[in-house]
N, C-alpha and C positions, 0 to 999 in steps of 0.2 A: 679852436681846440688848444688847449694848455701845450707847452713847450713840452713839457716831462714827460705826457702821453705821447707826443709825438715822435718825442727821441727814443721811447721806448720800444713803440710800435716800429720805426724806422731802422734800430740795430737790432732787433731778433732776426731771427735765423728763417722762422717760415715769411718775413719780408723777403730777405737777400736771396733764398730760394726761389721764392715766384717772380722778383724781379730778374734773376738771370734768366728762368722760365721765359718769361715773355719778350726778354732782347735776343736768345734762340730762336724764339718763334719766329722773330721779325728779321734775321738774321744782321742784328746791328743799324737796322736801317728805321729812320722817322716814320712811323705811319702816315704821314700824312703826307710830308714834303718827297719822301723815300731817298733822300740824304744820311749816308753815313755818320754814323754818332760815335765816340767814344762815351765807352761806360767803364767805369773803375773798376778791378776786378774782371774783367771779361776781354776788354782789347786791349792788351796792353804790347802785343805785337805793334800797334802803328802805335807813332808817337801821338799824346796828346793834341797836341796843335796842331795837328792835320784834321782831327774833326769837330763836328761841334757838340758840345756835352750834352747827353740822353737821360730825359729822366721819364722816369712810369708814371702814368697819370691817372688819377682814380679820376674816371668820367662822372661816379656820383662823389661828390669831393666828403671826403674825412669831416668828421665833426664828432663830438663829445656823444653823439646819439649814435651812431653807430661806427664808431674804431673797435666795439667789441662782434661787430659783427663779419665772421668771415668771408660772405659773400660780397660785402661790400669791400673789405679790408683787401684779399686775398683775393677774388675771383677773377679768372681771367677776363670773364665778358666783361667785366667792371675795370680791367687795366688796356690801354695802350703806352705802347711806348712813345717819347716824340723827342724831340730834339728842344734846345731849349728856345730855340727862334718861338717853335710852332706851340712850346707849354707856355711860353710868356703870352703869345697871341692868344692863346684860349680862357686864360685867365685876364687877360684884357678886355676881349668881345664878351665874357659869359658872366662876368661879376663889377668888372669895370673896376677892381682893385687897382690897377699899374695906373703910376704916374708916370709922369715924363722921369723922372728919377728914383723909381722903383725897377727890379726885376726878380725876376725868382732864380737861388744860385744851383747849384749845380747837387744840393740836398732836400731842392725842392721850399728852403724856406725863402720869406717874402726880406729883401735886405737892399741896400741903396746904391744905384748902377754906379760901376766901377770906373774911374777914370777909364775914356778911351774905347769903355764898352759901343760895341754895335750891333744890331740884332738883325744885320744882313750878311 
C-alpha cells in the first residue's frame, strides 16, 4: 500500500477514534502477552518508558484492495491491540517480512531497528 494512502487513512479521525475504542476495550493492555502498553494520546499519566509501545493491528492486513473498506479498515472484529514485541512477532511468523534489522515503529511503519533496540 502507497505511503500517502497510509498516512491518510492513519491521521483521520474515524482511525484515531477506533483505535482509542479498542485500547478501552483492552484496557491498555497487549492482547496477546496482557502487558501494559503506552499508547500516545491515551496514557499519558505513566511515563513513556515504563511501557512498551501499542499498536492496533488489522488481522486482515491493509492493502490497496481494501483501505477503502470499513470493515476491514475500521472493524473491531478486524482490530486487536498488541504491544510492539507481540506486532513485530506477528508480522514475523505471518509474512516473514522482519529481518534481523527490520522492526515495525511505534506508527506501525516497516523501518530499520534502532541502535540498542530489543524486543524483550
Amino acid at each position: 500500500m502507497s505511503y500517502g494512502n497510509r498516512y491518510k487513512f492513519y491521521q483521520s479521525k474515524a482511525w484515531q477514534d477506533t483505535r482509542r475504542t479498542i485500547w478501552l476495550r483492552q484496557n491498555l493492555l497487549c492482547n496477546r502477552c496482557k502487558r501494559p502498553v503506552y499508547v500516545n494520546g491515551i496514557s499519558e499519566y505513566l511515563p513513556k518508558e515504563k511501557r512498551l509501545v501499542g499498536i492496533v493491528h488489522h488481522k486482515e492486513y491493509l492493502n490497496e484492495n481494501n483501505i477503502s473498506n470499513q470493515y476491514v479498515t475500521l472493524g473491531v472484529d478486524n482490530l486487536e491491540g498488541l504491544c510492539i514485541d507481540c506486532h513485530n512477532k506477528e508480522h514475523d511468523q505471518q509474512t516473514g517480512v522482519l529481518r534481523n534489522n527490520y522492526m515495525f515503529d511505534e506508527e506501525g511503519n516497516l523501518v530499520q531497528k534502532r541502535e540498542g533496540y530489543s524486543s524483550h
